[in-house]
N, C-alpha and C positions, 0 to 999 in steps of 0.2 A: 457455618451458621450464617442465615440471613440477615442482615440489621438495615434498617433504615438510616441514611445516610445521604450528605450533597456532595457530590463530585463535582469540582470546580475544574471546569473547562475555558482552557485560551481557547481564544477564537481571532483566529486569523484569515478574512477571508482574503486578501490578497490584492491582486491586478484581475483587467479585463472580466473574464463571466465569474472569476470567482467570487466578484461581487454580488452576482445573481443567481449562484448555487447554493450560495451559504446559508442565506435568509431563508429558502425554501428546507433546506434541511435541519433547519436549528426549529422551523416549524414542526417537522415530522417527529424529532428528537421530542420536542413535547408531549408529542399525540401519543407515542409508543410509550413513552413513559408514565402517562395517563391511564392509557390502559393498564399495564401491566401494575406499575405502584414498585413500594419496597425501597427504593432512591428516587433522590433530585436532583437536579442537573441547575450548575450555575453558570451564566457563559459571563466570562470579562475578556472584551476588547485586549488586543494586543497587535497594534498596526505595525507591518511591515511590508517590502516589497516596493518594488518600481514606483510607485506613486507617491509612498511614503519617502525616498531618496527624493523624487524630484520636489517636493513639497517640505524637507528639513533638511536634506544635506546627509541623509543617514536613514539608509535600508533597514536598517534594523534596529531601534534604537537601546540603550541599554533598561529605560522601563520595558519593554516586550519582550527583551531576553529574562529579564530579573518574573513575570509573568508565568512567562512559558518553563522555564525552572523550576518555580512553586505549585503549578497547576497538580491536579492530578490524572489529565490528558490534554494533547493538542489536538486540537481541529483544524483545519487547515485548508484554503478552500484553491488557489493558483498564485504562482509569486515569477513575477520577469515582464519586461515588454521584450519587442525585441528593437524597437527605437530608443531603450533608456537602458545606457550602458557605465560602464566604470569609465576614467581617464584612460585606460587600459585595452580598450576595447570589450572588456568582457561583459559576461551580461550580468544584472544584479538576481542574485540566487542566495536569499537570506536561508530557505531549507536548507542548501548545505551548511550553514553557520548552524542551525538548528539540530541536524547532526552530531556533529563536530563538538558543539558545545557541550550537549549532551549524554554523548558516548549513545548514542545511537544505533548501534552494531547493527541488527537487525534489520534486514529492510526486506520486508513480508510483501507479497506480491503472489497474490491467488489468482488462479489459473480456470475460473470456473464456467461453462457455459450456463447460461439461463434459458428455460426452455421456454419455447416462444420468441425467443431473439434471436435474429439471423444473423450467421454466421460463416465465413467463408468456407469450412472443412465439414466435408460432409462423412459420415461414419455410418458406413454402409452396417455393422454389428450393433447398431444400435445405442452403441454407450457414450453417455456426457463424458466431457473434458472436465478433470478435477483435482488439479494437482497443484503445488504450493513451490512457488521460487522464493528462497531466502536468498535475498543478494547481501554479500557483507556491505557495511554502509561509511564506514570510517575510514577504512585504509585503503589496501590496495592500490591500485595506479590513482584513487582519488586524492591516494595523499600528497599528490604532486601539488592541487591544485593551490594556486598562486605560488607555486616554489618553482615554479619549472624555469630552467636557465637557453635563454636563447643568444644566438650570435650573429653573425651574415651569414656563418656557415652549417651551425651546426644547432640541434634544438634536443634540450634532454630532459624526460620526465621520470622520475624513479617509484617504481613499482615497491611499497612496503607491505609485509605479512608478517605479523606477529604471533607469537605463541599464547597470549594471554588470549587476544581477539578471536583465534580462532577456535580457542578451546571453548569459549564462552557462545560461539557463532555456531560451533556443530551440538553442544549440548542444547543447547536451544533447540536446532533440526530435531533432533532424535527426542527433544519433549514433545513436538509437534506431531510429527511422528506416530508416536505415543496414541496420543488424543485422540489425532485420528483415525488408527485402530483401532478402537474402541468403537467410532462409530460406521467401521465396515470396511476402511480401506487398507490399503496394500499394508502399513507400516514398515516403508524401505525410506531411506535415504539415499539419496546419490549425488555424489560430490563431482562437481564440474570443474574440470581444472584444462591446464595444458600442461602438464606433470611429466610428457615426454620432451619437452624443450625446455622450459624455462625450472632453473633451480626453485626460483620462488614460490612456483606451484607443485615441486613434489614436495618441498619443505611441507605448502600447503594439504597435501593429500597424505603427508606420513602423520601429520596432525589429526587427521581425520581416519583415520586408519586406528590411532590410542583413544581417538573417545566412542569410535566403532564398537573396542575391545572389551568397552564400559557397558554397553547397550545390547545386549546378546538375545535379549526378547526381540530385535526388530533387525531386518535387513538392510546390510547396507551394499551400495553399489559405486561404480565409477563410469566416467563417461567424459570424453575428451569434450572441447566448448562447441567448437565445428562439427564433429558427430551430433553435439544434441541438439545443435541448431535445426540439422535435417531431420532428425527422429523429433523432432515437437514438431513437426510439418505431415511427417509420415503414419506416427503413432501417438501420440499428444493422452490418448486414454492408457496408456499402462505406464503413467509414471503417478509419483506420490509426493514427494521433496523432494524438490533438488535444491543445494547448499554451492555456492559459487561467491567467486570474487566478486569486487564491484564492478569494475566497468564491464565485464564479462554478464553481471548482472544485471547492468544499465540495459545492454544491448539485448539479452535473451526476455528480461521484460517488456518489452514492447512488442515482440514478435507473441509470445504470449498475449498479451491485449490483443495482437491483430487475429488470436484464434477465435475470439471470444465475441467480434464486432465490433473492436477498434478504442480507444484510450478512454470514450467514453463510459464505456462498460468495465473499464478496472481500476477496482480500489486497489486500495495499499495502506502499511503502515510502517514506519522507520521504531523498531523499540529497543529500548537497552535497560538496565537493570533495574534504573529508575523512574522513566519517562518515557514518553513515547508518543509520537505524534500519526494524526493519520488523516488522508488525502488521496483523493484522485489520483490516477496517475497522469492524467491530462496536466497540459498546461494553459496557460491561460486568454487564447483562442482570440485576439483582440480583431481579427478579422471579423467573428461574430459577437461581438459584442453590443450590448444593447438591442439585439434583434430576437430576443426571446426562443434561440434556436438553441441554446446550450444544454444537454443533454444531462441532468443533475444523477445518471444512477449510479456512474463511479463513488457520487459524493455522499450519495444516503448508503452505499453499502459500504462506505469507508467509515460513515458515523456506524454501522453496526458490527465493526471489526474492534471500533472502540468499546461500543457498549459490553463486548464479548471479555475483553481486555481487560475493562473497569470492573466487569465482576469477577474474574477469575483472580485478579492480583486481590480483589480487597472480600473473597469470597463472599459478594452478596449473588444468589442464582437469581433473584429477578430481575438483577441488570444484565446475566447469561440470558434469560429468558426472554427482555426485552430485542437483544442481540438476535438472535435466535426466531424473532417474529418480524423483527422489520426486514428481513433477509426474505423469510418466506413470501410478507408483502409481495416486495420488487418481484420476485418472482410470480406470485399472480397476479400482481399488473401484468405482466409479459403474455401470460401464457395466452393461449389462443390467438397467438399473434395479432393484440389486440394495439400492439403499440411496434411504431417503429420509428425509431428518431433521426431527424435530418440527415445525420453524416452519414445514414446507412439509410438513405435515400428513401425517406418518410419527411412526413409534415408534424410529429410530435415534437411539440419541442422542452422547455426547463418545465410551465404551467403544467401541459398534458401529462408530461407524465411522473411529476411529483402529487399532483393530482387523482391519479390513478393509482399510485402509492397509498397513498391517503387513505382513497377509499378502499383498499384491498388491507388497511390496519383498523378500518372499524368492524369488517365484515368477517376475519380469520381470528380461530381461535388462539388463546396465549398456549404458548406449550407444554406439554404436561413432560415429568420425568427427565427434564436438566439440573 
C-alpha cells in the first residue's frame, strides 16, 4: 500500500566535488519528487570527512553517527583528501566507520551501461552491460583494517568470513536476483571466490552452495576472482549477480565502472538490515575541485538506487516510481550522444549535465505499472 510519508535523509556530502555534487542532486531529488508526489524527503546535515578532522579533531563525529543511525537513508556525496591523513599515515575514510557501524553487508555496485555514453568495450551482438556486483562490505580481508600487525620483518592481515554475514550476503543476491527476473533478466547468481586455494573462500562458497539449495527458482553459478576479472573484459553482457568478498569486491568494482565510462558513471550502495547509505563510487577528485568539471551522474543515480530502496522497504511505489524516472532521466540526457563529460574527454561538466537531467524529468513520463 502507498501512504504518504517524509523519509529523512543524512546528507553527508563530504571532501573535494562532493561538495558540488551534492547540492545539484539534493536539487533533482526535489524535482522528481515533485513530479511524481506520494512522499517527502527531508535532508539533515551530518558532517564528516577530511575537512571536518581538520576543522574538529574528529572525522566523524558522534552527532553524525547518532544521525546517520536514526535516518531512514544515507546520502553520501566523497569522503578523504589525500593530504589529510591519521598520525598513522592512513587516510580518513569515515564510509568505512559507516559501514562497520552499521552492519552494512551489502555493498551493491551496478554494472550498467547508459546508452549515449561512451564506453570503452564495444559489443559487436549488440547487447547493454547489465549486471549487479554485491561486494560483501563488513568483513573479509576489510576486517583487518586498523588490526593489522606489522614488524621490520614481517606484516600480517587476517582475512575473516562468517556464517551469519554470508548467509545474510547471498540471501540478499538471490532476492536481487529475484527482482530482477521479473523484469527480463538471467536470474543467476554467481559467487566469486578463490575456493581452490584459500580455506576461507571455500568455507565461503559451501555457504553459498546451502542458500543456493534455498533458491531453486533462480540459477546459481561459480567463478574463480581472476577468471571473472578476464570474462567482465571479454563477456561483461551474460552475467546477472555476482556475490564476492570485499577486497575482491573493492578491486572487480572499479573494473566494472571502467566498462561503463569510468567512476563517474557508477553509483553504489552499502545496505544492511537496517540502513543503508548510498553514493558514488568516485571519490573525491580535489585535483578538480572547484572547476565545475565534476561529473554528478554516479551521484543522481545513486540518489535513485535510494529512492528505489526507500520504497521498496517502506512499500510506498511512488518513491519506486520516483526511483524509476530519475534513472530514465540520466538516461535521456545521454542519449543521442548529446552529453559527454570531461574525464571521458568532453566539455560537460557538474552544471551541463545535472542540467540536462533536469530537463529530461520535466519532459518524460512518470511510470506506469511499478
Amino acid at each position: 500500500m502507498t501512504t504518504d510519508r517524509t523519509f529523512n535523509v543524512a546528507v553527508m556530502p563530504g571532501d573535494g566535488i562532493g561538495q558540488e555534487i551534492m547540492p545539484v542532486c539534493l536539487e533533482i531529488l526535489d524535482a522528481v519528487k515533485s513530479r511524481v508526489g506520494g512522499f517527502e524527503l527531508s535532508y539533515i546535515p551530518a558532517p564528516a570527512g577530511a575537512q571536518v578532522y581538520l576543522d574538529t579533531g574528529d572525522a566523524y563525529p558522534q552527532s553524525s553517527r547518532d544521525i546517520a543511525a536514526q535516518a531512514d537513508a544515507i546520502l553520501l556525496g566523497a569522503m578523504g583528501l589525500p593530504s589529510v591523513r591519521y598520525q598513522d599515515g592512513t587516510e580518513i575514510t569515515p564510509q568505512l566507520d559507516l559501514r562497520f557501524d552499521l552492519g552494512l553487508y551489502a555493498g551493491v555496485r551496478p554494472v550498467r551501461s547508459i546508452p549515449g555514453a561512451p564506453n570503452p568495450l564495444s559489443d559487436e551482438r549488440g547487447q547493454a552491460i547489465d549486471f549487479v556486483l554485491i561486494r560483501e562490505s563488513t568483513e573479509g580481508l576489510f576486517a583487518s583494517h586498523g588490526k593489522g600487525t606489522v614488524d621490520d620483518n614481517r606484516a600480517t592481515d587476517t582475512m575473516v568470513i562468517t556464517r551469519d554475514t554470508c548467509e545474510r550476503l547471498f540471501d540478499f543476491s538471490f532476492a536481487l536476483a529475484r527482482r530482477r527476473k521479473t523484469e527480463g533478466k538471467r536470474g543467476c547468481v554467481t559467487c566469486v571466490d578463490k575456493a581452490n586455494i584459500f580455506a576461507s573462500m571455500a568455507f565461503f562458497r559451501s555457504v553459498f552452495n546451502e542458500r543456493a539449495a534455498l533458491n531453486t527458482d533462480l540459477d546459481a553459478d561459480y567463478a574463480y576472482v581472476d577468471a571473472m576479472a578476464l570474462n567482465m573484459i571479454r563477456r561483461p553482457w551474460d552475467f546477472d549477480v555476482l556475490v564476492t568478498e570485499n577486497m575482491f569486491g573493492d578491486i572487480l568494482s572499479d573494473l566494472g565502472a571502467g566498462l561503463i565510462g569510468g567512476m563517474g558513471m557508477a553509483p553504489s550502495a552499502d545496505i544492511g538490515d537496517n540502513n543503508a547509505v548510498f553514493q558514488p563510487c568516485h571519490g573525491s577528485a580535489p585535483d578538480i575541485m572547484g572547476s565545475g568539471k565534476a561529473n554528478p551522474t554516479a551521484m543522481i543515480l545513486s540518489a535513485a538506487m535510494m529512492l528505489d530502496w526507500l520504497g521498496l522497504r517502506h512499500d510506498n511505489s511512488r518513491c519506486v516510481k520516483a526511483g524509476a524516472l530519475l534513472s530514465a532521466a540520466v538516461d535521456d540526457a545521454f542519449s543521442g550522444n548529446r552529453l559527454l563529460p570531461h574525464e571521458l574527454g568532453g566539455t560537460d561538466g557538474t552544471a551541463a549535465i545535472a542540467g540536462a537531467v533536469m530537463a529530461a524529468l520535466r519532459g518524460l513520463d512518470v511510470p506506469d505499472g511499478l
